[in-house]
C-alpha positions as a Markdown table, in Angstrom:
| # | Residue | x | y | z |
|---|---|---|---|---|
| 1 | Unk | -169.7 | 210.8 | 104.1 |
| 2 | Unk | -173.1 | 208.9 | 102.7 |
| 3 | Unk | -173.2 | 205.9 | 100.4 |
| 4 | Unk | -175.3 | 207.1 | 97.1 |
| 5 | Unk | -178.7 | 207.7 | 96.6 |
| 6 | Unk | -180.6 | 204.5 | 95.8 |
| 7 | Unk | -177.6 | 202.1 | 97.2 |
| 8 | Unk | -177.2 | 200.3 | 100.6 |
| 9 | Unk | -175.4 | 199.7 | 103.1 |
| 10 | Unk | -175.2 | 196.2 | 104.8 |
| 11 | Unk | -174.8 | 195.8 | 108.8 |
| 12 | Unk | -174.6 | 192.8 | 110.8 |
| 13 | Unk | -177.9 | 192.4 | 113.6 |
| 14 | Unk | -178.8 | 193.9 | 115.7 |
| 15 | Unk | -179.1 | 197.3 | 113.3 |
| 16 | Unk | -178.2 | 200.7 | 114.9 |
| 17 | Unk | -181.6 | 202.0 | 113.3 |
| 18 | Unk | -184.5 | 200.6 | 111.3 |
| 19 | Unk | -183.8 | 203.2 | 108.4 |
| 20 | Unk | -180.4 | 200.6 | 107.2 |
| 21 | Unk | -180.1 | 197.2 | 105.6 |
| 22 | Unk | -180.0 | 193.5 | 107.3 |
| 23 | Unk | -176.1 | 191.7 | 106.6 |
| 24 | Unk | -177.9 | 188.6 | 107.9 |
| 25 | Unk | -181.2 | 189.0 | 106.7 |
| 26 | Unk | -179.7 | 189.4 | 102.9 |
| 27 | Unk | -178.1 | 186.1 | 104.2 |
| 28 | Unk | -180.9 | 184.1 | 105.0 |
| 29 | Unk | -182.9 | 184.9 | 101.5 |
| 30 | Unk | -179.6 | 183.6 | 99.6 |
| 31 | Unk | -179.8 | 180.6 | 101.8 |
| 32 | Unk | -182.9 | 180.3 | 100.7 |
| 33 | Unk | -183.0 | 180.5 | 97.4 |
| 34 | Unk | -179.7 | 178.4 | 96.7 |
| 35 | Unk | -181.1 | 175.8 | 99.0 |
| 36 | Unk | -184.4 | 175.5 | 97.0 |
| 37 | Unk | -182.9 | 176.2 | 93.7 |
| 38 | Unk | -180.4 | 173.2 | 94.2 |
| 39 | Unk | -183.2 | 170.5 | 95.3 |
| 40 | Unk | -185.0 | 171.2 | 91.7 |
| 41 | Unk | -181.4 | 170.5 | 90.2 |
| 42 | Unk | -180.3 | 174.1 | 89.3 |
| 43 | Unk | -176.6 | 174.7 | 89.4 |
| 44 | Unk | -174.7 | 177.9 | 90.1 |
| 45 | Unk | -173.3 | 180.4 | 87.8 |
| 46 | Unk | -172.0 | 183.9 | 88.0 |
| 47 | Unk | -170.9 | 186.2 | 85.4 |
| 48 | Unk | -168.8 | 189.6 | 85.7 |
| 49 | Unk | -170.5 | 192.7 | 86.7 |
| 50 | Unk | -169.3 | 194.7 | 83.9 |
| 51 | Unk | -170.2 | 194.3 | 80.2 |
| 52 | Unk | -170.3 | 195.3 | 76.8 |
| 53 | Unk | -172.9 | 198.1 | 76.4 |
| 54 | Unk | -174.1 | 196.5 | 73.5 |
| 55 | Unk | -175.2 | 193.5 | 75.1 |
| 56 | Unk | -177.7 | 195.0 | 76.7 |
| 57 | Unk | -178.7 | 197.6 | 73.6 |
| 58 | Unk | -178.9 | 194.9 | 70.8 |
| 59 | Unk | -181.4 | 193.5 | 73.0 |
| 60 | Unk | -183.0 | 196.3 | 74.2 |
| 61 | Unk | -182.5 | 199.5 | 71.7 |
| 62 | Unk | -180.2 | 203.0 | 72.4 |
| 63 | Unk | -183.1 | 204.0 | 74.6 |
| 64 | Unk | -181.7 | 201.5 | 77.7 |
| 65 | Unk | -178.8 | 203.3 | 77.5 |
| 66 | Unk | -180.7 | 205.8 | 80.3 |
| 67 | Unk | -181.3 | 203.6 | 82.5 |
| 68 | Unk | -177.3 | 202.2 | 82.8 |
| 69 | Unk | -174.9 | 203.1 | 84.5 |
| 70 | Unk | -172.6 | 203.1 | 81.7 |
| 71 | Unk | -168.9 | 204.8 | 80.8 |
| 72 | Unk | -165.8 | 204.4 | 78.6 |
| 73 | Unk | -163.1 | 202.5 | 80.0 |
| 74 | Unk | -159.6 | 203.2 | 80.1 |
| 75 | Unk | -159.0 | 200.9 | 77.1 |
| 76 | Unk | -161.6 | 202.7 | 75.0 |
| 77 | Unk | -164.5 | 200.4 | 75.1 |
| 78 | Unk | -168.1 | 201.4 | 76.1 |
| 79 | Unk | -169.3 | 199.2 | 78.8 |
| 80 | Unk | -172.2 | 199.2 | 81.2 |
| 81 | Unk | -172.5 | 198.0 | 85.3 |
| 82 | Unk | -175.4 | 194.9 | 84.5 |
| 83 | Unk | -179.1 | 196.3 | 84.8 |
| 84 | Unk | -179.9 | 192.0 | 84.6 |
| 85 | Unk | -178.9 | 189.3 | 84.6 |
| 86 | Unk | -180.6 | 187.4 | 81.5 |
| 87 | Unk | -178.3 | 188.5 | 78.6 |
| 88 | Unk | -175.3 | 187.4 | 80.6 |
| 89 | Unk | -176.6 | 184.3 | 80.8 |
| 90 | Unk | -177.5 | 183.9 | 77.1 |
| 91 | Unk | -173.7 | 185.0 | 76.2 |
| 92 | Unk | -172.1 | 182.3 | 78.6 |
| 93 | Unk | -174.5 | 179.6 | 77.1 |
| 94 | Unk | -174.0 | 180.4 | 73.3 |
| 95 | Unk | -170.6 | 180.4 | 74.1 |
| 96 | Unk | -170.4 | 176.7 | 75.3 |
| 97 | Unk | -173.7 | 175.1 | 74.8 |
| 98 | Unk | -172.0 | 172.1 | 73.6 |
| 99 | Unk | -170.4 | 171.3 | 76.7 |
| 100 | Unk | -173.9 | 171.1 | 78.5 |
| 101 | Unk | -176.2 | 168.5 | 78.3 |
| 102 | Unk | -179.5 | 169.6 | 77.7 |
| 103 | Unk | -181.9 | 171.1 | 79.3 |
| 104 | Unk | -179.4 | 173.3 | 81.5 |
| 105 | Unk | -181.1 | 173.9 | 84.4 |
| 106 | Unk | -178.8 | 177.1 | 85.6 |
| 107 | Unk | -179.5 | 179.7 | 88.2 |
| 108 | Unk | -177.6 | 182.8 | 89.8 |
| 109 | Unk | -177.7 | 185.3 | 92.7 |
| 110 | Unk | -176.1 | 188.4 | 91.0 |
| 111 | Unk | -176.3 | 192.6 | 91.9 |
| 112 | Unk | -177.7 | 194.5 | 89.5 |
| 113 | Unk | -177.7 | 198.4 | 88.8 |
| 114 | Unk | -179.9 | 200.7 | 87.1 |
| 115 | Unk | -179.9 | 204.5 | 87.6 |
| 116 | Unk | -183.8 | 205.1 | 87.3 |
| 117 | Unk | -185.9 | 207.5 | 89.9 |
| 118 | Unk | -185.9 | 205.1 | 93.4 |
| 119 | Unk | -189.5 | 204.3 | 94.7 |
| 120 | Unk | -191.3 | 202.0 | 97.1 |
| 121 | Unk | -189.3 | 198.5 | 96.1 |
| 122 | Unk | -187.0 | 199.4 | 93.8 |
| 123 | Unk | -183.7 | 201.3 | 94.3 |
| 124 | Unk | -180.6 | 201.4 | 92.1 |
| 125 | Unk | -179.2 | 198.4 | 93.2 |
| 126 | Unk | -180.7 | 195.2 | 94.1 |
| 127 | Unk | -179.8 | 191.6 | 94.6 |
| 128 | Unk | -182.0 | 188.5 | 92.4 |
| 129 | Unk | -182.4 | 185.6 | 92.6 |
| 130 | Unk | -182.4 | 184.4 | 88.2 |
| 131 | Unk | -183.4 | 180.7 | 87.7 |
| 132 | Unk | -183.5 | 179.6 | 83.8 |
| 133 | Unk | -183.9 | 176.4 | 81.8 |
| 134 | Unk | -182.6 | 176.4 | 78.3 |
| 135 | Unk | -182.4 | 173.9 | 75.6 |
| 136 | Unk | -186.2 | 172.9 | 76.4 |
| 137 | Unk | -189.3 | 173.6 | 74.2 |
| 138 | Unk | -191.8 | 171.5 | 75.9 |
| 139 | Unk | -194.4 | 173.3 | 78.5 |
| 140 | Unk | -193.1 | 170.9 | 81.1 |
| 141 | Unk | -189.9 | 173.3 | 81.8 |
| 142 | Unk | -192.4 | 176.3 | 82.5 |
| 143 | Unk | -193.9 | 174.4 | 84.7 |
| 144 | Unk | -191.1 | 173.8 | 86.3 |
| 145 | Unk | -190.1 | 176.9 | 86.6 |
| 146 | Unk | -193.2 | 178.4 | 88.1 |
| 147 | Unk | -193.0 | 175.2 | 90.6 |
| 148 | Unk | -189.7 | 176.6 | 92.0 |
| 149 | Unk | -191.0 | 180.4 | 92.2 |
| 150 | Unk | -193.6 | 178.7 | 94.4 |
| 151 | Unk | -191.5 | 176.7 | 96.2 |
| 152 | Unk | -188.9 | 179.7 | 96.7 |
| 153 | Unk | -191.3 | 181.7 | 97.9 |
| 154 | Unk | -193.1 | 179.1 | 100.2 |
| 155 | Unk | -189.3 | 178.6 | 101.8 |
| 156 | Unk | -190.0 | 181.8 | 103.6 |
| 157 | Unk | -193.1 | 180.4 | 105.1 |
| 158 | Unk | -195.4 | 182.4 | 102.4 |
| 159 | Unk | -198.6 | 180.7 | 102.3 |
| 160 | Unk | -201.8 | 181.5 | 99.4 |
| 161 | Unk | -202.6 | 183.9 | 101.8 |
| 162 | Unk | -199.6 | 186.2 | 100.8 |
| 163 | Unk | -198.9 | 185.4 | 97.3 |
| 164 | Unk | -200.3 | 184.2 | 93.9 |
| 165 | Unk | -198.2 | 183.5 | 90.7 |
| 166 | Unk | -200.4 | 185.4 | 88.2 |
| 167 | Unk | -200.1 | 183.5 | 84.6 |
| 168 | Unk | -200.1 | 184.7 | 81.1 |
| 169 | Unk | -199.0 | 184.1 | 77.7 |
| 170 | Unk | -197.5 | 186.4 | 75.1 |
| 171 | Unk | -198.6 | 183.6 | 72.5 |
| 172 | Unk | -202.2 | 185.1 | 73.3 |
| 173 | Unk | -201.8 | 188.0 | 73.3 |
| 174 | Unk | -200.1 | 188.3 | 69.8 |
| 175 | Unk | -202.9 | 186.0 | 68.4 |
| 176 | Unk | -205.3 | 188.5 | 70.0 |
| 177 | Unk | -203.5 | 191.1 | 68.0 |
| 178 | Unk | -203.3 | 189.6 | 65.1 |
| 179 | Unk | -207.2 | 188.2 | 65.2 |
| 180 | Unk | -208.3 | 191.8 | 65.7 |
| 181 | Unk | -206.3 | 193.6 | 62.7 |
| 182 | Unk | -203.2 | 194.9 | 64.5 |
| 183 | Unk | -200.6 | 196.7 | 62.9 |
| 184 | Unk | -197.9 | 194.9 | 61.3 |
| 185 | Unk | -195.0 | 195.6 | 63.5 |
| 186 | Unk | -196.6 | 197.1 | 66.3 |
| 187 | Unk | -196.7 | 194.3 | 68.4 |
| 188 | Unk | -194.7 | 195.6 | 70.9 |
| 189 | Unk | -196.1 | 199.3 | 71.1 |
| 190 | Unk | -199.3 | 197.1 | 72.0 |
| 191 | Unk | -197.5 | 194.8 | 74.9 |
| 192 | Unk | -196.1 | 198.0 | 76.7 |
| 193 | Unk | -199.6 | 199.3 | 76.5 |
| 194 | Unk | -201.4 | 196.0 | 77.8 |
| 195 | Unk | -198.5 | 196.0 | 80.5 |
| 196 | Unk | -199.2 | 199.1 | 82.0 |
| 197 | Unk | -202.9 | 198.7 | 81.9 |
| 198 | Unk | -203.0 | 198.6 | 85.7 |
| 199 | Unk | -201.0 | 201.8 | 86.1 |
| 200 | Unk | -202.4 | 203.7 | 84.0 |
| 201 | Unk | -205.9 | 205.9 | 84.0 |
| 202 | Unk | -208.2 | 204.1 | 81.6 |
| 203 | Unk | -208.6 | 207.6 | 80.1 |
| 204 | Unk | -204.8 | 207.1 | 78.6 |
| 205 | Unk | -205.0 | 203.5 | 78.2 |
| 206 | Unk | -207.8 | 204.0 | 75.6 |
| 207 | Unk | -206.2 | 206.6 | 73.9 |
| 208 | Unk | -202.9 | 204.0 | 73.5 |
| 209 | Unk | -204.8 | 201.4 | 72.5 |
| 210 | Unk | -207.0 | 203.5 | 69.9 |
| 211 | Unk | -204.0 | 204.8 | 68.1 |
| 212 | Unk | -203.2 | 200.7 | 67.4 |
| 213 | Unk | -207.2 | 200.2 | 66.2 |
| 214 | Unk | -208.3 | 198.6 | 69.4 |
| 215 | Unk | -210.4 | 199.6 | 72.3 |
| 216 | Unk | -210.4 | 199.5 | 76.4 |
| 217 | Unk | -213.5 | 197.6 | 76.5 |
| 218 | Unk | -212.7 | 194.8 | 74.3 |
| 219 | Unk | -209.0 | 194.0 | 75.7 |
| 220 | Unk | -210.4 | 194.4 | 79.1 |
| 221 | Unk | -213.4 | 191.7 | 78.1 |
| 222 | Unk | -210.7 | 189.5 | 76.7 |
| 223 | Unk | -208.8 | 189.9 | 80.4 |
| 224 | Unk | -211.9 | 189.5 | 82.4 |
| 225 | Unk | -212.5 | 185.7 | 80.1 |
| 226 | Unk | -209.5 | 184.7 | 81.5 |
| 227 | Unk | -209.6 | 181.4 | 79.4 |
| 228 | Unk | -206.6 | 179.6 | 79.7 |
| 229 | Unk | -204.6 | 179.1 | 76.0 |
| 230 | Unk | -203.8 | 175.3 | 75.7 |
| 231 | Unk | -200.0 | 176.0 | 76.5 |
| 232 | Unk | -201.5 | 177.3 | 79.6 |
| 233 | Unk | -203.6 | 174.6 | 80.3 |
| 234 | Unk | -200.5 | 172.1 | 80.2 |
| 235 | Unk | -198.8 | 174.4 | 82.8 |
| 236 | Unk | -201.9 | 174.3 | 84.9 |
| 237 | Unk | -202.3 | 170.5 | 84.5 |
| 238 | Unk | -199.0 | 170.2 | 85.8 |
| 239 | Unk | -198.7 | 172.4 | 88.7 |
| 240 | Unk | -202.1 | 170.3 | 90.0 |
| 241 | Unk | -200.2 | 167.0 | 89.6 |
| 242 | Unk | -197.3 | 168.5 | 91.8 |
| 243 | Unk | -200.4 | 170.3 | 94.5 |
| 244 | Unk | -199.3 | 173.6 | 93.6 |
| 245 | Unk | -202.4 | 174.6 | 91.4 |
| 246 | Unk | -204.2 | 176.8 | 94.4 |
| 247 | Unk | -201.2 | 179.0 | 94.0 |
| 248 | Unk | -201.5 | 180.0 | 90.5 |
| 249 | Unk | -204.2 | 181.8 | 88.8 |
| 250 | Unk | -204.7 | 182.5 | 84.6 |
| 251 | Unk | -204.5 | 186.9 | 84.2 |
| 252 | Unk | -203.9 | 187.9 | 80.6 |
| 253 | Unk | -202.8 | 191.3 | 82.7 |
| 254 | Unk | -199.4 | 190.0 | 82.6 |
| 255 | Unk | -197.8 | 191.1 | 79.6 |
| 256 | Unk | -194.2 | 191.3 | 81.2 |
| 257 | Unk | -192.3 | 194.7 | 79.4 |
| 258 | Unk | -189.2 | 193.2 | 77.9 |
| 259 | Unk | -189.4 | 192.6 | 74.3 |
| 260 | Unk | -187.7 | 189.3 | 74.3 |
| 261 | Unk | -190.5 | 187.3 | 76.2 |
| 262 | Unk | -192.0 | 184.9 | 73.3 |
| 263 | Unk | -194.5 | 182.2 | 75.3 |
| 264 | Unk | -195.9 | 182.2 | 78.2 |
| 265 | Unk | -195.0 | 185.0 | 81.0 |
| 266 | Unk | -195.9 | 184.9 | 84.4 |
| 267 | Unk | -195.2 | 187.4 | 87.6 |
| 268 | Unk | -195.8 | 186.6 | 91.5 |
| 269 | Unk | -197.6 | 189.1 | 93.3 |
| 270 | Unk | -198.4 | 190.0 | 96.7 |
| 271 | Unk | -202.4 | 189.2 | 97.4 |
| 272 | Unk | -202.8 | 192.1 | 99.4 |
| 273 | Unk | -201.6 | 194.8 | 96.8 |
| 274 | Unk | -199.2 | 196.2 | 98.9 |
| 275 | Unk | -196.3 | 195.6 | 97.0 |
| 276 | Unk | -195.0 | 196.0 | 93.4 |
| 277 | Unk | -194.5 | 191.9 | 91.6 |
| 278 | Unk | -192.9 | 189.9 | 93.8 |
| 279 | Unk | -191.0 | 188.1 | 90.8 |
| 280 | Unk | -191.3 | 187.8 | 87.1 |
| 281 | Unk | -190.6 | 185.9 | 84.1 |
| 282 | Unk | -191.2 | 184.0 | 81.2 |
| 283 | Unk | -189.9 | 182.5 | 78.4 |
| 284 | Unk | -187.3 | 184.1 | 75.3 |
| 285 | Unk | -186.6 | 181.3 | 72.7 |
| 286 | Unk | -185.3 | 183.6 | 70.5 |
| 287 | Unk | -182.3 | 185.6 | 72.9 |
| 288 | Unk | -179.5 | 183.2 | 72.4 |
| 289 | Unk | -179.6 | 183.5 | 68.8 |
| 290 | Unk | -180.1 | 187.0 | 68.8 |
| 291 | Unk | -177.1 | 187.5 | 71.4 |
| 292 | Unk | -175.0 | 184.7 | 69.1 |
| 293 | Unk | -175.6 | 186.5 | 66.1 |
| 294 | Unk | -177.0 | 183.3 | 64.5 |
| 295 | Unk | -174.4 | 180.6 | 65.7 |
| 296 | Unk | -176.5 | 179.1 | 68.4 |
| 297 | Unk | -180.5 | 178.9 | 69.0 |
| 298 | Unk | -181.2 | 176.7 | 72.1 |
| 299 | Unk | -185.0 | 177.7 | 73.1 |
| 300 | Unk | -185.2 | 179.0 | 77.2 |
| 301 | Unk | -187.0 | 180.7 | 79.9 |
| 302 | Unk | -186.4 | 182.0 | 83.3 |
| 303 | Unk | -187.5 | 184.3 | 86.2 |
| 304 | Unk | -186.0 | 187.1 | 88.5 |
| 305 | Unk | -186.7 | 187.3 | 92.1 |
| 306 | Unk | -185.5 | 190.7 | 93.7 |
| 307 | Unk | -184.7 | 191.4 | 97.5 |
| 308 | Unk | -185.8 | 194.2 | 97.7 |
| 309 | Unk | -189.7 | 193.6 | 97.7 |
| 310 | Unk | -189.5 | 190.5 | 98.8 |
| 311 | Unk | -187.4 | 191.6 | 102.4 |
| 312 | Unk | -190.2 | 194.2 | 102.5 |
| 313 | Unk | -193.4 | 191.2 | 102.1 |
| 314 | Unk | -191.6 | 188.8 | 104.9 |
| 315 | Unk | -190.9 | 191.9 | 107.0 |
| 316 | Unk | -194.5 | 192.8 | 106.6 |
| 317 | Unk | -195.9 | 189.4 | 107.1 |
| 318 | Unk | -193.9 | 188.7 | 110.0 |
| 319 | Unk | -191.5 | 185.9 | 108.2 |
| 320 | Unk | -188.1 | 187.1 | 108.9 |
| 321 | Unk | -186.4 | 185.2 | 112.0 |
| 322 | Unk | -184.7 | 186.7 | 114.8 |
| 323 | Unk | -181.0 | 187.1 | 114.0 |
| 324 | Unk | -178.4 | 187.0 | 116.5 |
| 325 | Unk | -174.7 | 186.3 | 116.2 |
| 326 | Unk | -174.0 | 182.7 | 115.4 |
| 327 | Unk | -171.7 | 181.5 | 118.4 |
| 328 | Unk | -171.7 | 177.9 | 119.4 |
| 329 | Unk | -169.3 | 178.4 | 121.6 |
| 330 | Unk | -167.1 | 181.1 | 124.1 |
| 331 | Unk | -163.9 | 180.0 | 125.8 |
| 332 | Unk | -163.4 | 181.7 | 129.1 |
| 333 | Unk | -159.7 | 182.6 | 129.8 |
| 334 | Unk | -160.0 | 183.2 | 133.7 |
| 335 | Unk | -156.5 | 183.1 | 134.4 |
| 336 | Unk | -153.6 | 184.5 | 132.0 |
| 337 | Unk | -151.4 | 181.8 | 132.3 |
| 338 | Unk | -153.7 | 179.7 | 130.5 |
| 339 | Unk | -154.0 | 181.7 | 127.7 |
| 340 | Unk | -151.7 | 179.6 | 125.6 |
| 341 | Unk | -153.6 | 176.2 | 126.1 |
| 342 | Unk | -157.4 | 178.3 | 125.9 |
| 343 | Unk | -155.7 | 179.8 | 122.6 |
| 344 | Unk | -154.8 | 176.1 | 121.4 |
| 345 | Unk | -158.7 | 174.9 | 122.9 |
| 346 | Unk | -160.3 | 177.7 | 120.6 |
| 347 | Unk | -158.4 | 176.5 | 117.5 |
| 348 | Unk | -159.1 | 173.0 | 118.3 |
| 349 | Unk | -162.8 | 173.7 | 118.6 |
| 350 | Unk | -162.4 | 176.2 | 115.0 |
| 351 | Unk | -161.0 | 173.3 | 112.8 |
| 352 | Unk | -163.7 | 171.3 | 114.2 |
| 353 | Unk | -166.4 | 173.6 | 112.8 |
| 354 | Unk | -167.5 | 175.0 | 116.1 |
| 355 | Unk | -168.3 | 179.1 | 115.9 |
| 356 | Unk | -166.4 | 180.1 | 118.8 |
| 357 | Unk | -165.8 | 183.6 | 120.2 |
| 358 | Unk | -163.1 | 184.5 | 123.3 |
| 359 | Unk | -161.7 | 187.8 | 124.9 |
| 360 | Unk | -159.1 | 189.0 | 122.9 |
| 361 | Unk | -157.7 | 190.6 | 125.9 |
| 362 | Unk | -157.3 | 190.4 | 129.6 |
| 363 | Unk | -161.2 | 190.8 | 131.0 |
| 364 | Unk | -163.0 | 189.9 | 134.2 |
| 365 | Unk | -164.6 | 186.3 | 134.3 |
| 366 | Unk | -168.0 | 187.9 | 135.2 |
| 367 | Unk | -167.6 | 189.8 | 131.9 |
| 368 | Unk | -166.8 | 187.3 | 129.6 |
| 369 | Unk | -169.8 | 185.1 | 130.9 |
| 370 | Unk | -171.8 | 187.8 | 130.5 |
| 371 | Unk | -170.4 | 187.9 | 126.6 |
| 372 | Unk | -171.1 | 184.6 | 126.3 |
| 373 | Unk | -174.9 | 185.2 | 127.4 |
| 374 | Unk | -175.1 | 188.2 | 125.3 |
| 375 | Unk | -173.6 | 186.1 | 122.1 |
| 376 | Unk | -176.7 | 183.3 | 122.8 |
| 377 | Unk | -173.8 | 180.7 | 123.1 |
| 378 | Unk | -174.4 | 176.9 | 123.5 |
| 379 | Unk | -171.6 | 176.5 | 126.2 |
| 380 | Unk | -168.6 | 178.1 | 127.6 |
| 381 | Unk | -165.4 | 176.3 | 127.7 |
| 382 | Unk | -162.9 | 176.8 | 130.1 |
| 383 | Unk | -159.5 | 175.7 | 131.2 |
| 384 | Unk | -159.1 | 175.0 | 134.5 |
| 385 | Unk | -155.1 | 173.5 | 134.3 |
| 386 | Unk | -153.3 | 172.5 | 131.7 |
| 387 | Unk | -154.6 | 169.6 | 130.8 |
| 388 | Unk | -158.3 | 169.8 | 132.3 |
| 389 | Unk | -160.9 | 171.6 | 130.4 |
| 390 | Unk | -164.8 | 172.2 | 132.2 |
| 391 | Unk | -167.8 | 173.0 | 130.0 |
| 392 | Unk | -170.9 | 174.0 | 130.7 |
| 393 | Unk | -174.5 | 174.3 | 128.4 |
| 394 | Unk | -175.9 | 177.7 | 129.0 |
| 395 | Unk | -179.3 | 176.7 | 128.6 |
| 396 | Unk | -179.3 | 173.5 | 131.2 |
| 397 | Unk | -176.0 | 174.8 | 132.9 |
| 398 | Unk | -174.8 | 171.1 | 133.4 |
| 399 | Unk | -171.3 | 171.0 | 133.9 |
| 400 | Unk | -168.6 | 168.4 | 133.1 |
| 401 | Unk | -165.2 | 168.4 | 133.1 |
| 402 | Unk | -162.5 | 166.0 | 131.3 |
| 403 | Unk | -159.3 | 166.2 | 129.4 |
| 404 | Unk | -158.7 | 168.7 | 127.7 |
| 405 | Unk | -158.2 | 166.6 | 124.4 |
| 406 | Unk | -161.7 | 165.1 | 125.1 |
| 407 | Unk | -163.6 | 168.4 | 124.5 |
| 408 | Unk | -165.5 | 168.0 | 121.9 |
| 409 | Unk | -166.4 | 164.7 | 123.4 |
| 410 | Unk | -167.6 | 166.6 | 126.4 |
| 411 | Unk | -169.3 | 169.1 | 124.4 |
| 412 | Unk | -171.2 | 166.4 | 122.8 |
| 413 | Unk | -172.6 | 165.2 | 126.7 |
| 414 | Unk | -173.5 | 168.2 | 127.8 |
């Protein structure tokens, strides 16, 4: 029996076969991500994986309901597995906004689920990495923002030479629309037009764009300008101060497709066009309200990374690490009779935080060193009486031996 189409399964290294997904290599991008998300002062939240199908359609229209995977519960109710994680977020915070101070600086590492056609980078599940700042109107947070998508990203070891944040602003683009005679409330047709600008013939994109009065050449001119807005500029000003300006660049190609972005949008993408945006974003003052049904209107913004890409960029670029099975220690039971005390010597080392690993079973000494070799462990441990313990560092293999209530002591010399 298979797992379904466009989900994965997780093993622990090293993998039977390339075609399967990396346990520890999911690992070491959460490790990541919460480690850099928690030195800009982001705290963690979670939310439940089921919701309310009409979260996600008062935000997004009947039409998303294709792209859920959505049922009827047993109670009645029509709910839907997330597809992201950004309305969640808005329902927890209009819920309790008071008891935060503001700006809340919140991020999360949820799975998400959409059933859509799988391609190169996106499948029907995914892990992301959501960072958002609410309660803050000033350009400041956005820089902020963009500042930990860099640094995220840079975590891995990603350098100017793999990625650049590409930044826009919905701001000017709707003054765009608005200067040159739009429709009245086609904004939005226009957006998902400008959006897909770079995936779609320019045959199709003018024929869009004529049915809303405006033409290929002109938008493309106002792209090519590339003339940052002043809420730009500030951004800009402030990612210099910080050092991070080299890794940001103005592209009014960034539209970003969800209707809630209301400011300025940005999207990280890899330099050599190999892969679909690294992460997106942007900011939504207007969510919360619309999510609260009025009762609370705190302005915000955010971004989503997912693993999916960004596993396929650091296995491209050479910036995953070797992963091997994180053993500090093996105790070597070479005679039965000792079990006992090597039993109480491997919980002793275990409350002491020490990774240890043993042979659950009667084996050969040559085979449990062997083990221990195999496992990449710092030391074996072995009884050698009751009451005298011998360690030795694999790597140097100097040996000492003590008491056995002095190991860790001894593990510490050696």
């Amino acid at each position: 029996m298979e797992h379904l189409p466009g989900f994965r399964d997780f093993y622990p290294e090293p993998l039977p076969h390339q075609d399967v997904w990396s346990a520890d290599a999911r690992q070491y991008l959460f490790d990541k991500w919460r480690d850099t998300a928690r030195r800009y002062g982001f705290r963690e939240y979670d939310g439940p994986p089921l919701e309310p199908l009409e979260l996600f359609t008062l935000k997004s229209g009947a039409e998303i309901v294709g792209q859920l995977y959505n049922f009827k519960d047993k109670g009645e109710r029509e709910i839907a597995l997330r597809p992201e994680m950004t309305p969640t977020l808005a329902r927890m915070v209009a819920a309790h906004e008071r008891n935060y101070k503001k700006p809340i600086k919140w991020f999360a590492v949820p799975q998400l689920f959409r059933y859509e056609r799988q391609q190169k980078g996106r499948l029907r599940e995914h892990f992301q990495f959501n960072a958002d700042i609410l309660g803050e109107t000033d350009g400041a947070a956005d820089a902020e923002l963009v500042a930990l998508l860099i640094d995220t990203l840079r975590a891995f070891g990603l350098t100017t030479q793999d990625f650049v944040v590409r930044l826009s602003s919905r701001n000017a683009w709707q003054a765009y629309f608005t200067q040159h005679g739009g429709p009245t409330g086609r904004e939005y047709d226009f957006f998902q037009v400008i959006d897909k600008l770079e995936r779609t013939s320019p045959e199709e994109s003018q024929s869009q764009l004529a049915a809303l009065g405006f033409s290929l050449e002109a938008v493309q001119g106002f792209i090519r300008s590339g003339e940052p807005t002043a809420e730009l500029a500030a951004i800009l000003d402030n990612l210099a101060a910080r050092g991070l300006r080299e890794f940001v660049k103005v592209d009014y190609h960034v539209v970003r497709g969800l209707a809630y972005y209301t400011g300025p949008v940005f999207e990280a993408f890899d330099v050599q066009g190999e892969f679909r945006a690294i992460a997106g974003g942007g900011r939504y003052d207007n969510l919360v309200k619309l999510i609260s049904g009025g009762k609370a209107h705190l302005p915000a913004l955010g971004f989503g990374m997912g693993d999916v890409v960004l596993l396929e960029l650091l296995k491209a670029r050479g910036r995953l690490p070797a992963f091997a099975a994180r053993v500090e220690v093996v105790v070597l039971i070479e005679d039965e009779q000792l079990r006992a005390g090597s039993l109480r010597l491997v919980q002793t080392l275990r409350d002491a935080g020490r990774a240890v690993e043993y042979a659950l079973t009667p084996t050969r000494p040559n085979k449990q060193f062997k083990q221990a070799q195999e496992l990449h462990a710092n030391w074996t441990v072995k009884l050698v009486s009751e009451t005298v313990v011998e360690v030795q560092h694999l790597n140097t293999r100097t040996k000492r031996s003590g008491p056995s209530a002095a190991v860790l002591h001894l593990l510490a010399e050696t």
